[in-house]
C-alpha positions in Angstrom: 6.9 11.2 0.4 5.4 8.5 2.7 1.9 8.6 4.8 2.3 7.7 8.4 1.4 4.6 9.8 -2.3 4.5 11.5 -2.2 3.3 15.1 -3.6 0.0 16.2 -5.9 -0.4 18.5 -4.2 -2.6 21.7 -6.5 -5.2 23.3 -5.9 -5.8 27.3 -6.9 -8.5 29.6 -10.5 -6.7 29.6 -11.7 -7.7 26.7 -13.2 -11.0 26.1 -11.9 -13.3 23.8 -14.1 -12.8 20.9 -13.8 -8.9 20.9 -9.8 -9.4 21.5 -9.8 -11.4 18.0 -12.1 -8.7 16.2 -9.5 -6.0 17.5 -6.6 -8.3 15.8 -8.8 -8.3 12.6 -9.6 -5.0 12.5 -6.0 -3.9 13.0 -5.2 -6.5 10.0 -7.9 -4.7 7.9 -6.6 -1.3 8.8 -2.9 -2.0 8.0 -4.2 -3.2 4.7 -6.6 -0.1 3.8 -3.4 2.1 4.6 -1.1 0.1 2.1 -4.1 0.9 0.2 -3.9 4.6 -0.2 -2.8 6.4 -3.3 0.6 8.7 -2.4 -0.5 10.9 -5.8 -3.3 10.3 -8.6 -1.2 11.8 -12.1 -2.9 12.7 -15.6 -1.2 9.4 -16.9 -2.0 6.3 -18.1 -5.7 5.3 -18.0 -6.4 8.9 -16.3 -4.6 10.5 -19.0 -7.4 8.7 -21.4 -10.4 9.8 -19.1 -10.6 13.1 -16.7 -13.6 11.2 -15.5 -11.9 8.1 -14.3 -9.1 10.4 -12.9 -11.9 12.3 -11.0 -13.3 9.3 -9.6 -10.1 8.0 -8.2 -9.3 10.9 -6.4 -12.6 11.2 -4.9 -12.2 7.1 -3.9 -8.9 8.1 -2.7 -9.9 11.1 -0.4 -12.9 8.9 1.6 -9.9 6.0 1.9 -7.8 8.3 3.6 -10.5 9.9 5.8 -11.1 6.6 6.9 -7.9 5.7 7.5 -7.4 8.4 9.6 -10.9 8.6 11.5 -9.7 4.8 12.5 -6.6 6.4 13.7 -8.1 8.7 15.8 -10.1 5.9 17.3 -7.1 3.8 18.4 -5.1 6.8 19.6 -7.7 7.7 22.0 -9.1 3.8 23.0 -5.3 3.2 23.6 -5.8 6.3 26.0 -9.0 5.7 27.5 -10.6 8.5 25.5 -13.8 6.6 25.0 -16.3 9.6 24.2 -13.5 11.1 21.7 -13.0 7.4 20.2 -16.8 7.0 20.0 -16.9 11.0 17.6 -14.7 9.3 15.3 -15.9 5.6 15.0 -19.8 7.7 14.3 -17.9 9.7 11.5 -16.2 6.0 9.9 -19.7 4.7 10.0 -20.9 8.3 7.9 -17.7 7.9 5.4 -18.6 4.0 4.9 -22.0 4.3 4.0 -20.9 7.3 1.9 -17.8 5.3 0.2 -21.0 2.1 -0.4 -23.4 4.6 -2.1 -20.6 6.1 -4.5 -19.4 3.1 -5.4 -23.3 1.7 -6.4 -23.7 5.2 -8.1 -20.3 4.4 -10.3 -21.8 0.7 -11.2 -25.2 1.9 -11.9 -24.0 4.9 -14.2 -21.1 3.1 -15.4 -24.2 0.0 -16.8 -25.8 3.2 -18.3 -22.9 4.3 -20.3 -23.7 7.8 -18.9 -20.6 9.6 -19.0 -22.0 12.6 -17.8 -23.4 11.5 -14.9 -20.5 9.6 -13.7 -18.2 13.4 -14.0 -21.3 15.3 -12.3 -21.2 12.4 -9.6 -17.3 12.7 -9.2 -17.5 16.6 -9.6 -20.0 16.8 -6.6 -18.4 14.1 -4.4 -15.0 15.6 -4.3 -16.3 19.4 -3.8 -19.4 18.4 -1.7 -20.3 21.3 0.6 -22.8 22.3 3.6 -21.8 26.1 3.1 -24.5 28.2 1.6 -22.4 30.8 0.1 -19.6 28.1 -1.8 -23.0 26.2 -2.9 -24.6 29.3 -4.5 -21.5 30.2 -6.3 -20.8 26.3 -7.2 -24.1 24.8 -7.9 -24.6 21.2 -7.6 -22.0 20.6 -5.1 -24.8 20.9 -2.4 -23.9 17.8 0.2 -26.6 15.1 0.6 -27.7 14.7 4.1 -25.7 12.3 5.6 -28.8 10.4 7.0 -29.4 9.5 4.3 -26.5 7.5 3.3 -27.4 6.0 6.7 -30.7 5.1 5.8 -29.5 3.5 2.2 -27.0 1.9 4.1 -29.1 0.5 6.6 -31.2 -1.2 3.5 -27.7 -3.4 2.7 -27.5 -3.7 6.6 -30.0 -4.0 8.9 -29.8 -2.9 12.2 -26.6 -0.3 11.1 -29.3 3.0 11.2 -30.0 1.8 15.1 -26.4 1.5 16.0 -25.6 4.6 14.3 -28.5 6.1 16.8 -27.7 4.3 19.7 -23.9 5.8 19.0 -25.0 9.6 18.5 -27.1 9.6 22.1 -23.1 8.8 23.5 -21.9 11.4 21.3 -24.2 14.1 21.7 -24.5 16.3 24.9 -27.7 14.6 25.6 -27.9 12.4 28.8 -26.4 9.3 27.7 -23.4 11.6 26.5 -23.0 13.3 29.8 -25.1 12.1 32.6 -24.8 8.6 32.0 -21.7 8.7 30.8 -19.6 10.4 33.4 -22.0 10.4 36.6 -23.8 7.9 39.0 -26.9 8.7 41.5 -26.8 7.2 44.9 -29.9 7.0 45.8 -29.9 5.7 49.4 -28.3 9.5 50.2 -28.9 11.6 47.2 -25.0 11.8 46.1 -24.0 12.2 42.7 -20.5 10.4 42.2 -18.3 11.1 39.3 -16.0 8.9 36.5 -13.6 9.2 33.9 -15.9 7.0 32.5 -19.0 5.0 34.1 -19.2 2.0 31.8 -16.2 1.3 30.2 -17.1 -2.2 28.9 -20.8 -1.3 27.7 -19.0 1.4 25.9 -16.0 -0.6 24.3 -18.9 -2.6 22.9 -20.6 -0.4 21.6 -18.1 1.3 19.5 -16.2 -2.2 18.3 -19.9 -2.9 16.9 -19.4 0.4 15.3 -16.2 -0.7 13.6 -17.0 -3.9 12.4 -17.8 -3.4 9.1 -14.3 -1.7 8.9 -13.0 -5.3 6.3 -15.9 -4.4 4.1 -13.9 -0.8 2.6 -11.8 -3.5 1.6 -13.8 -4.8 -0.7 -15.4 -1.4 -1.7 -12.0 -0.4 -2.9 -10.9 -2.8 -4.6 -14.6 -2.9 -6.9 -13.8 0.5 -7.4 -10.6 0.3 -9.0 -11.9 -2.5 -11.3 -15.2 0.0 -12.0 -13.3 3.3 -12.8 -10.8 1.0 -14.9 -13.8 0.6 -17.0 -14.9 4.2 -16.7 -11.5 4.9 -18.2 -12.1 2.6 -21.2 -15.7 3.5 -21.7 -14.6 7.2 -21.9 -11.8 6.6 -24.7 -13.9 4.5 -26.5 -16.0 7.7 -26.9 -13.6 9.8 -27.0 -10.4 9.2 -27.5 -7.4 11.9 -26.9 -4.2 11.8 -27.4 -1.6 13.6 -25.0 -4.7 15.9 -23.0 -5.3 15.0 -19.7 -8.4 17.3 -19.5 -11.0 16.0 -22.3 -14.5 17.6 -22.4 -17.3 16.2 -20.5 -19.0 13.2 -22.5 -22.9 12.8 -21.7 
C-alpha cells in the first residue's frame, strides 16, 4: 500500500521573490510531512506495551494526514486559480495546526504528571471528537472543543495568528469580502458593476501564503510527539506491564 503524493504548489513570474522562496520551502516542508505519515499503526512493539501510546499515535497520525491533505487541496486549486477554494482549505490547516500544538502540550503536561488516565481520556476524545449531539449523548466525553478556542491558545504562542485566522474567514465566508469584494468591482463614474474570476489576485495569494507559513512548524510538532508517546509507552509498562495483550486496562 502507498499514499499518494501531495501536489506542490507552482510559483509563476507573479510572485515576488521572497514569496517565490517561501513556496519552495513550503513545498520542501510538505514533501517531508508526507514521508512523515504512518502507512499502518500495529499492536507491536512499544504499542503492544501501552494501548495509550498506541492511541496517541494514531490520533498524531490522523491530524498529520489531514494536514497533508488540506495542503494538497490548497496547491491543486492555487495551481488552478481556485483562490476562494484554496483559501477553505489553508483556514482548515490553520484549525488542524493549532489543534495538532494544543495536543501535543496536553501529552507533555499529562505525560510530567504521570497521569495515565488523562493521557487515554485525551487520546480517546481526540480521535472520536464529535459536533453531533446524538453520537455525543451516546459517547460522552467525545464532545469537540470549539475550534476557536484552539485559535485563541494558539494565538497566545503566536501573536497576530487569531487576526489572520479572521481576516481569512471574511474571504471564506459569504460575507462581502467573500463575494462582493471578491468577485465584483463598482464603477462609480456610471454606476456599473463589473465582474472577475477573481478581483485581487495578488492581495489574495498573500494572504493565504501568510496562512501557510507556519506549515515547517508541524514538523517539529511531530517529531516532539514521537519522542513524548515513546515515553508514554515506557511510563505505561512501568506501571503496568503486559505480556502478549495489546489492549491493557486504563491506568489513572
Amino acid at each position: 500500500m502507498s499514499l499518494k503524493e501531495p501536489t506542490h504548489l507552482v510559483s509563476d513570474d507573479g510572485l515576488p521573490e521572497t514569496d517565490k522562496k517561501l513556496v519552495h520551502d513550503l513545498n520542501g516542508s510538505l514533501d517531508r510531512l508526507s514521508g512523515m505519515r504512518a502507512l499502518e499503526i500495529n499492536a507491536s512493539g512499544k504499542f503492544l506495551r501501552s494501548k495509550i501510546a498506541w492511541k496517541l499515535a494514531v490520533y498524531q497520525h490522523v491530524l498529520l494526514h489531514r494536514i497533508v491533505a488540506l495542503m494538497d487541496g490548497v496547491a491543486v486549486a492555487w495551481n488552478n486559480e481556485c483562490t476562494l477554494s484554496a483559501m477553505l482549505s489553508g483556514r482548515a490547516f490553520m484549525e488542524t495546526l493549532a489543534v495538532m500544538a494544543e495536543f501535543e502540550q496536553q501529552v507533555g503536561r499529562l505525560l510530567k504528571e504521570q497521569n495515565l488516565g488523562g493521557l487515554d481520556v485525551l487520546a480517546q476524545s481526540g480521535v472520536f471528537a464529535s459536533r453531533n449531539p446524538k453520537l455525543i449523548k451516546e459517547n460522552p466525553g467525545t464532545q469537540a472543543k470549539k475550534v476557536g478556542k484552539y485559535i485563541d491558545d494558539f494565538d497566545r504562542r503566536f501573536e497576530g495568528f487569531r487576526g489572520h485566522y479572521n481576516a481569512l474567514s471574511e474571504r471564506c465566508h459569504p460575507n462581502s469580502l467573500g463575494h462582493n469584494f471578491m468577485f465584483s468591482k463598482l464603477d462609480t463614474s456610471d454606476g456599473t458593476v463589473r465582474f472577475y474570476d477573481e478581483r485581487e489576485p495578488h492581495r489574495n495569494r498573500k494572504m493565504l501564503l501568510a496562512a501557510l507559513v507556519l506549515l515547517p512548524l508541524v514538523e517539529s510538532i511531530s517529531a516532539r510527539l514521537d519522542v513524548l508517546i515513546d515515553k508514554v509507552s515506557d511510563l505505561h509498562h512501568s506501571v503496568a506491564p503486559i505480556s502478549g495483550d495489546p489492549t491493557p486496562e486504563r491506568q489513572n
